[in-house]
C-alpha positions in Angstrom: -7.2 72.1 194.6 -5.6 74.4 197.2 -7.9 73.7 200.6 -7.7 75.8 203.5 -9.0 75.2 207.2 -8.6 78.1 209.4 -9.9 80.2 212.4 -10.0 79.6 216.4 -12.2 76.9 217.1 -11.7 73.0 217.3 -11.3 71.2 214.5 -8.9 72.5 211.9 -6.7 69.2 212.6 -9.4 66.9 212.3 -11.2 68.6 209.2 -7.3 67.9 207.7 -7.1 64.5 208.8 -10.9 63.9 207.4 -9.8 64.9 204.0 -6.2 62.9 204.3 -8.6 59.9 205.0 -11.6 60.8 202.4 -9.0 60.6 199.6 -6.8 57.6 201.2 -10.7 55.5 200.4 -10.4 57.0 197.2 -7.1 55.5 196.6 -5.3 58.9 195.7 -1.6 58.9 197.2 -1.2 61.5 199.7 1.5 62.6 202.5 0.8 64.5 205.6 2.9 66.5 208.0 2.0 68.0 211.1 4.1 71.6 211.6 3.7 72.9 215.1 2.6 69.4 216.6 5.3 67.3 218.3 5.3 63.3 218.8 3.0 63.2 221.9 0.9 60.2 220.4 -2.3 62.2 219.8 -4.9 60.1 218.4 -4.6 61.1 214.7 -1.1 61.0 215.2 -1.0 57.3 216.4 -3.3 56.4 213.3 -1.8 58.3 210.6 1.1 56.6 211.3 -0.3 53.4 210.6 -2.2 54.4 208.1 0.0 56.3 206.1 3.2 55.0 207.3 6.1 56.7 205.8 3.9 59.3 204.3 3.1 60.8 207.7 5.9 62.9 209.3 5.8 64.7 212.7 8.0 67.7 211.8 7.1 70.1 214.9 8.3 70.7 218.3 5.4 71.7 219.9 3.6 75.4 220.0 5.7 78.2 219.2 5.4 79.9 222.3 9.1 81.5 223.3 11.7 84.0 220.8 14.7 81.8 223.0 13.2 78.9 220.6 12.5 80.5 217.7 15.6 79.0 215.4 14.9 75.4 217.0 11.1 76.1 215.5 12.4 77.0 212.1 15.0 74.5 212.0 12.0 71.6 212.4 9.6 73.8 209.5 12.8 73.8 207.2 13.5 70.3 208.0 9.2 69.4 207.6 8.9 71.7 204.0 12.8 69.3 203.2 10.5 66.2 204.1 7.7 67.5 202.0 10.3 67.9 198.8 11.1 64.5 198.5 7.5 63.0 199.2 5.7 65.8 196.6 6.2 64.0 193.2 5.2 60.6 194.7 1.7 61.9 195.4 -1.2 63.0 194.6 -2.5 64.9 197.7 -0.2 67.1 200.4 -1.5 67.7 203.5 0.0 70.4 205.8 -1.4 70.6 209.3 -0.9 74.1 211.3 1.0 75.3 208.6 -0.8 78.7 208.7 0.4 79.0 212.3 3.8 77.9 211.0 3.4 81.0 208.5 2.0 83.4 211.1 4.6 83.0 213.2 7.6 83.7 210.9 8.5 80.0 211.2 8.5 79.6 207.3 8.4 82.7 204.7 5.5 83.5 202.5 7.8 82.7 199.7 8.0 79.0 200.9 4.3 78.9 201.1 3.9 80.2 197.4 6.3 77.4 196.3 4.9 74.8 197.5 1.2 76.6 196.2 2.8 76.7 192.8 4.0 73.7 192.3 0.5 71.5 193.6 -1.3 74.4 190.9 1.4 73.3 188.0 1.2 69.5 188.6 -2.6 69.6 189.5 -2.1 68.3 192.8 -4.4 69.0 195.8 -2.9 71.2 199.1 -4.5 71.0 202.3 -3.4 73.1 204.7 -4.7 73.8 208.1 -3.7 76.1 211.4 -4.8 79.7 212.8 -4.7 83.2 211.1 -4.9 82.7 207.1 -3.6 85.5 205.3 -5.5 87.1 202.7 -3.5 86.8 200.1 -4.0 82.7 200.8 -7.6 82.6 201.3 -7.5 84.5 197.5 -6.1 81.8 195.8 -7.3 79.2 197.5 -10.6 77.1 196.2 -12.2 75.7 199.3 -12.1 78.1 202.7 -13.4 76.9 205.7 -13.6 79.4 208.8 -14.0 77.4 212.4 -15.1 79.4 214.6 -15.4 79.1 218.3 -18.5 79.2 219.9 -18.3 77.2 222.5 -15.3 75.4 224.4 -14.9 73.4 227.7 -11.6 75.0 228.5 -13.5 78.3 229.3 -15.0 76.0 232.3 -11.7 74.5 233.6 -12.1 71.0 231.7 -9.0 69.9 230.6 -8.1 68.5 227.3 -9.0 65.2 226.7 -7.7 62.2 224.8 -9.8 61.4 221.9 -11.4 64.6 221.8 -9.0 67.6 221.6 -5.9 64.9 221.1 
């Protein structure tokens, strides 16, 4: 199954790492890579990592946010889709957190995407894969879309992020 988790609200990550862990109970073999995210000991980060141990890789160096860096960004997708090459055949389940922002960016080609979409279809693996903006012509092949939308957020009031909730 290809599984998307998309929109502008809170929760995309967490909706990912929910699935990773649903099928870890389930004993079904999975990696997981974070994108965009660097190593700054997030929460899901600190327990993937001992969860999942060498299936968890931390491929990003934070968000995306100036041209001056864009080869450094697509240096650490190419290296993160390399990382997800070797791991694919040894699992069941590939999970691939802010991907989509990866994609909308221009940090990884739609032709990369498809690949990897391919191959999980052909060897009847499932494809999680999580971020901002979902193009169209993902959300059609996909099987599970979720939307999270924003309602509400605490940053609109001044609070700052806060460990265990947004990291």
């Amino acid at each position: 199954m290809i599984i998307v988790y998309t929109g502008n609200g809170k929760g995309k990550t967490s909706a990912a790492v929910g699935q990773a862990l649903r099928a870890y109970g389930n004993a079904i073999p999975l990696c997981f890579v974070q994108f965009m995210k660097s190593d700054v000991q997030a929460g899901e980060q600190i327990a993937l990592k001992k969860l999942l141990q060498e299936n968890f890789y931390i491929g990003g160096c934070g968000f995306f946010r100036n041209e001056a860096e864009r080869e450094k960004h697509r240096q650490a997708a190419l290296a993160a889709l390399a990382w997800l090459e070797q791991k694919k055949e040894q699992v069941t389940m590939l999970c691939c957190d802010e991907i989509l922002y990866a994609y909308h960016a221009k940090l990884i080609t739609q032709e990369e995407m498809e690949n990897l979409i391919n191959y999980c279809n052909k060897t009847n693996k499932h494809l999680v894969l999580s971020g901002r903006y979902a193009p169209d012509w993902l959300i059609a092949q996909a099987d599970i879309v979720s939307e999270i939308k924003e309602i509400k957020h605490a940053s609109t009031k001044g609070i700052k992020a806060q460990r265990g909730i947004e990291f």
